[in-house]
N, C-alpha and C positions, 0 to 999 in steps of 0.2 A: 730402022731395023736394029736388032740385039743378034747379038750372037749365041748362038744356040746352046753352047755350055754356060755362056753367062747366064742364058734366061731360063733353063733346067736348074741351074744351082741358086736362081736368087725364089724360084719359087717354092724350092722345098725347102728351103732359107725360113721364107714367109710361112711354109705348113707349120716345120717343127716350134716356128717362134711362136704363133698363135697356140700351140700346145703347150708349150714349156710353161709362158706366161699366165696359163688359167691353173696354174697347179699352188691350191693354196698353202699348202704345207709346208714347199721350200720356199713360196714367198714371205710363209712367218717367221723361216728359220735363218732367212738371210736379210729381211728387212726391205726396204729401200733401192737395193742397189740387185733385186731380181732381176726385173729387166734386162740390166746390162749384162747379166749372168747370163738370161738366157737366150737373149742376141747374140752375145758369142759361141754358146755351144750351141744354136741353132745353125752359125753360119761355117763351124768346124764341122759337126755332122754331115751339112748338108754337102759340105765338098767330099766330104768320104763315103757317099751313098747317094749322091745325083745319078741319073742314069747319062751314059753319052746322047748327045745330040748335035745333030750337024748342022744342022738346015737351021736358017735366021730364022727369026719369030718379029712377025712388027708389032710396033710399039702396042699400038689398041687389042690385037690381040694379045699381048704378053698381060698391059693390066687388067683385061676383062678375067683371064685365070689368073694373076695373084689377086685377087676380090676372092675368085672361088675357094683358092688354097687356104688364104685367111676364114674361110668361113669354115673350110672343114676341120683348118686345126682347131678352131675357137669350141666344134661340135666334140671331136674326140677329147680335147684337153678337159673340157665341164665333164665330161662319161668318166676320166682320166681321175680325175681329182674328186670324186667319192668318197673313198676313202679318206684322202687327208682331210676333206673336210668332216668326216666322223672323226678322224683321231682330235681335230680342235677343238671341236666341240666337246670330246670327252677330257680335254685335258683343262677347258676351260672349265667345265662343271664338276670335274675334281679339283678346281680351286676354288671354285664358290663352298666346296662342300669340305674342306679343309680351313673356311673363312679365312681363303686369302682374296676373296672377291675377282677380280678378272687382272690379276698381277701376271704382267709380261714375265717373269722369271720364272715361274711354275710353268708356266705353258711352254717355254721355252726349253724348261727340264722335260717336260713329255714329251718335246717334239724329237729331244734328242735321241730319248730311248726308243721313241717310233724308230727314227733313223738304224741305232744302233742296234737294234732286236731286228730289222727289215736285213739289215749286213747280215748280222749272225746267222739268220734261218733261212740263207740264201735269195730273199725275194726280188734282190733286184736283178736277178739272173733272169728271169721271166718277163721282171720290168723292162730294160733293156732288150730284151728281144722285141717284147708288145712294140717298142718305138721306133726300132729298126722295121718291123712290121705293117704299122702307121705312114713309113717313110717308102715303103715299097708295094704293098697291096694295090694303092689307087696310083695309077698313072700319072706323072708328073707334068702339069698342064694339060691336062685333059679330062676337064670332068664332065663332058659327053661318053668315055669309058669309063667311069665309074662306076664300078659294083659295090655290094654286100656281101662277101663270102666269109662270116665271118663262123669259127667255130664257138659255138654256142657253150657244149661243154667245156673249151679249155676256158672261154670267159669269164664265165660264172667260176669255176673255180679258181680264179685267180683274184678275182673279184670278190670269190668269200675269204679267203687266205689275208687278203690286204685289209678286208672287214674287220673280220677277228681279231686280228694284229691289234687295227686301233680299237676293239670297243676291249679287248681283253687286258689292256694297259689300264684301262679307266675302270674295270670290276671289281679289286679289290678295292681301291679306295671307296667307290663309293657305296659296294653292297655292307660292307663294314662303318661306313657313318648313315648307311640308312638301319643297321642295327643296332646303333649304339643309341641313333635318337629314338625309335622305337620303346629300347629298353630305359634311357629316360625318362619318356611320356609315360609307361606303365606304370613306374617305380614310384615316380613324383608327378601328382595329379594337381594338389593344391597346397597348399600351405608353407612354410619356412623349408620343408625339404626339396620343394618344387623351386621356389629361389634358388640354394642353393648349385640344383641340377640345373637351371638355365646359367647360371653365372660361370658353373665347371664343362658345360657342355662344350662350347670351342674345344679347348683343349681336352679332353678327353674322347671327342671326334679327331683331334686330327693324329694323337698318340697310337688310338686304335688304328687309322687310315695307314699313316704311315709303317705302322708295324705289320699290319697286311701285305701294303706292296712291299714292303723289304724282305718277306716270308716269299710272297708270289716269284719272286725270282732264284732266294734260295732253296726251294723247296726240290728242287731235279735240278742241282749246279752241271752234272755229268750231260743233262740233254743239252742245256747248253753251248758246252763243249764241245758235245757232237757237232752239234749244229756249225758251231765258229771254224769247226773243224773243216765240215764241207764249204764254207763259205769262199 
């Protein structure tokens, strides 16, 4: 037998970790050492949001529900991490399109402004709710009560809100190197001008890129402020 706060706290222990863990974004932003991250704020969380429970739990049933907890976190964490996995992928394909090919340090620069743009326009206010919410909607060891209640409208838009965030990081850079190659290919079709335009192309894609996003974030410094303001 387990005792019944131990086996409440080690099973939402087991949900939140199976969640924390599928989240790619802070597993590229911290490397290696996620896991141990988020073992420990799973097992901090899970003592500040266990429900009380009195009555032991025996052993076979305690691990037939952490199987299940592991499985639900493992369902919400992949739902969870959509996003991050758009923001990678656009931060990866604004490095290929800056021909820095798939450089850890570019990607690592986008992940941060992900981070630091999600602070500023308050999204992890909603985020942290969604996980406290994760941690409380389905019943803890018991997924014979488990429901679906979920509201559809605030989902979605929390989930276009987080969308946006990452594809609108990765639009300037690259709707500006898909106009600069464009305007290449028109200009230099063949001949010694065409050399030239392939040899100056890198850098005059990644001048225009970078002078984009540097624009894209100057361009309304005041919403930003607002924004850091409520954060």
């Amino acid at each position: 037998m387990i005792a019944g706060p131990l086996a409440a706290w080690a099973w939402l222990a087991l949900r939140l970790f199976a969640l924390l863990l599928s989240q790619s974004l802070w597993r590229a932003a911290t490397g290696g050492m996620w896991w141990a991250i988020a073992g420990s704020l799973s097992m901090v969380l899970a003592a500040a949001w266990a429900p009380l429970r009195i009555a032991p739990v025996a052993w076979s049933s305690w691990l037939l529900a952490a199987g299940f907890e592991l499985l639900l976190g493992a369902v919400l964490g992949a739902l969870v991490s959509l996003p991050g996995e758009a923001a990678l992928g656009a931060a990866r394909r604004s490095g290929v399109a800056l021909g820095l090919g798939r450089a850890r340090a570019f990607a690592a620069l986008q992940v941060a402004l992900v981070g630091a743009l999600a602070l500023a326009a308050g999204l992890h206010r909603p985020l942290l709710t969604g996980l406290r919410a994760c941690a409380t909607r389905w019943p803890v060891g018991e997924p014979g009560e488990w429901r679906l209640p979920l509201d559809v409208a605030a989902v979605s838009a929390t989930a276009h809100d987080a969308t946006v965030l990452a594809l609108g990081l990765a639009t300037p850079v690259l709707l500006t190197a898909a106009v600069v190659e464009l305007a290449l290919a028109c200009a230099a079709r063949s001949g010694p001008v065409a050399a030239l335009a392939a040899a100056s192309r890198p850098w005059l894609v990644a001048v225009a890129a970078l002078t984009a996003l540097a624009a894209a974030w100057a361009v309304h410094p005041e919403a930003w402020l607002e924004a850091l303001s409520r954060a």
